[in-house]
N, C-alpha and C positions, 0 to 999 in steps of 0.2 A: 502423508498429507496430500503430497500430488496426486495418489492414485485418486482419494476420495474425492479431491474436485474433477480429474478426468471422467470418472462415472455421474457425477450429478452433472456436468456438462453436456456428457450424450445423452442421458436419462432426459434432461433440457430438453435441445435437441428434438429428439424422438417424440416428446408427449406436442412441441410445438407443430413438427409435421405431421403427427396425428389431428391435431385441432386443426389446422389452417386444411388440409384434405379433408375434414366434416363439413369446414363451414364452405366449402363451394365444392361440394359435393354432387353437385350439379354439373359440372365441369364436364363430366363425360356422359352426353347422349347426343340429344335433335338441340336445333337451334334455331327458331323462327326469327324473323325480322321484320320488319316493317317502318317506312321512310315516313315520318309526318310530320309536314310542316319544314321546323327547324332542325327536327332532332330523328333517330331512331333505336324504336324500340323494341327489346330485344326480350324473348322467351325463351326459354331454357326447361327439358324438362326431361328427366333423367329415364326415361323407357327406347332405350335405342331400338327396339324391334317392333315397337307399336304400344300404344298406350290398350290395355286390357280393365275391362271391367271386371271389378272384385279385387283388383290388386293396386297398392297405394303407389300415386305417382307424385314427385316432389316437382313444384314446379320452381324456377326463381325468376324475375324483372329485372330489367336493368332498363336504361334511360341514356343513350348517348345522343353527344351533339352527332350535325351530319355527317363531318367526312372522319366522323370515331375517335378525332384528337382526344375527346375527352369526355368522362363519365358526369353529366346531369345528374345532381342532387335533387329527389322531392320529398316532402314530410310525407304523404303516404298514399295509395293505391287504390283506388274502387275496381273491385272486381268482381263481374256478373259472371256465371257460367250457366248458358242456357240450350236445351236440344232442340235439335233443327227437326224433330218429331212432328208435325203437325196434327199427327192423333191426339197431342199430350193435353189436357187440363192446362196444366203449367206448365212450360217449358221450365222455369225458372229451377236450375238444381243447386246455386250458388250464390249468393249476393252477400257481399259485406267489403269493408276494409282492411286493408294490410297497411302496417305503419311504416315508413319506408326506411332503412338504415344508410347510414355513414359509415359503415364498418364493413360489413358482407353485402352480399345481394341481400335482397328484399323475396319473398316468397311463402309458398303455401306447400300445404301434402294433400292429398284427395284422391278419395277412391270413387270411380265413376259408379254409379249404380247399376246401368246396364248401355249394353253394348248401342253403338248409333253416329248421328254424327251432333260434335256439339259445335258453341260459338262461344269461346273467351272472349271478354270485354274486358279492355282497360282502362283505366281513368289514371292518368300519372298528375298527381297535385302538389304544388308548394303551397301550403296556405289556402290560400283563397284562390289561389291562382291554377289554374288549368292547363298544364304543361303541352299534354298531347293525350288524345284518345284511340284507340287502337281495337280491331278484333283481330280474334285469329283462330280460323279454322281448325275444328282437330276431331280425328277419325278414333272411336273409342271399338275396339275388338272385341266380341265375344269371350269371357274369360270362362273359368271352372264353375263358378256360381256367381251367377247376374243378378241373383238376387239378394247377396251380400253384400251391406254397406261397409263392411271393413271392422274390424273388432277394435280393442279398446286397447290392445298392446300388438303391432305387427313387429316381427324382428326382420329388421332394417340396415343398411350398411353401418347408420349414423349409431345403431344402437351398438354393435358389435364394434366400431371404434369407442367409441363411448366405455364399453365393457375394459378393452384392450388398456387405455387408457388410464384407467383404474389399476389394473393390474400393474401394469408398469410402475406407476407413483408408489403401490403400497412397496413392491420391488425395492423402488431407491430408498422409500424410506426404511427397512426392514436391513437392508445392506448397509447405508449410514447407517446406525442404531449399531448394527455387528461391528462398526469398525472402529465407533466410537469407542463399544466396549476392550477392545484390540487397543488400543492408544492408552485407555485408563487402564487397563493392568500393565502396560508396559512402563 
């Protein structure tokens, strides 16, 4: 009996660090800033070597007060993302909201279209209320194909913990199950 709660304990464990390493997943790359006002805000965006066109980049938002004591809450995000192209028709490659979370960061994935320089805009909102607005410069690289918007499944960190994940839980339960039957015939 003690073995079988030792293994559902690190099985615990393990699927807990696999999930809380997805959802800030972001953690390791660039990290932009920017002072506004009362607060700063913070981009996060997982391409340590340069953001590439054709290949998906995660980005995530956060929202601190100024001297960083403490993470600002907002219900949710306006976010433009537009090319400093001036040949362009439309610059406009992004527009819409993000809902903002209490739990993880708040963020997006996106695959640039092609190579250039763009302008992230942020809109950080409570309600009605208008917390702080923000751009931020960012250098998109020539990738493999510039003329790829990104397919309908990329395999991804998030997706291969995801997979791992799975694998692990069918694991504990497939070893509970064996051990149970080990106890009823005993």
């Amino acid at each position: 009996m003690k073995r079988m709660n030792y293994v559902f304990f690190v099985s615990f464990i393990l699927l807990c660090v696999i999930g809380i390493n997805g959802a800030y997943a972001h953690g390791s790359g660039v990290t932009l800033e920017q002072v506004v006002g009362d607060y700063v805000a913070s981009l996060d965006y997982n391409a340590t070597t340069g953001i590439y066109a054709g290949s998906l980049t995660q980005f995530a938002f956060e929202l601190f007060s100024k001297d960083r004591s403490q993470k600002i809450d907002f219900t949710d995000i306006w976010v433009h993302l537009a090319s400093v192209d001036e040949s362009r028709f439309n610059p406009t490659v992004f527009s819409g909201g993000i809902t903002g979370s209490a739990l993880t960061r708040s963020g997006m994935a996106f695959t640039f279209p092609a190579s250039g320089s763009y302008t992230l805009s942020l809109r950080y909102e409570k309600g009605d209320e208008v917390l702080a607005e923000v751009a931020f410069p960012l250098d998109v690289l020539p990738g493999e194909d510039t003329t790829k918007q990104g397919g309908f499944f990329q395999f991804t960190d998030d997706v291969f913990k995801g997979g791992l994940a799975v694998i692990i839980l069918w694991f504990v339960v497939w070893l509970g199950r064996k051990m149970l039957q080990k106890k009823k015939a005993v």
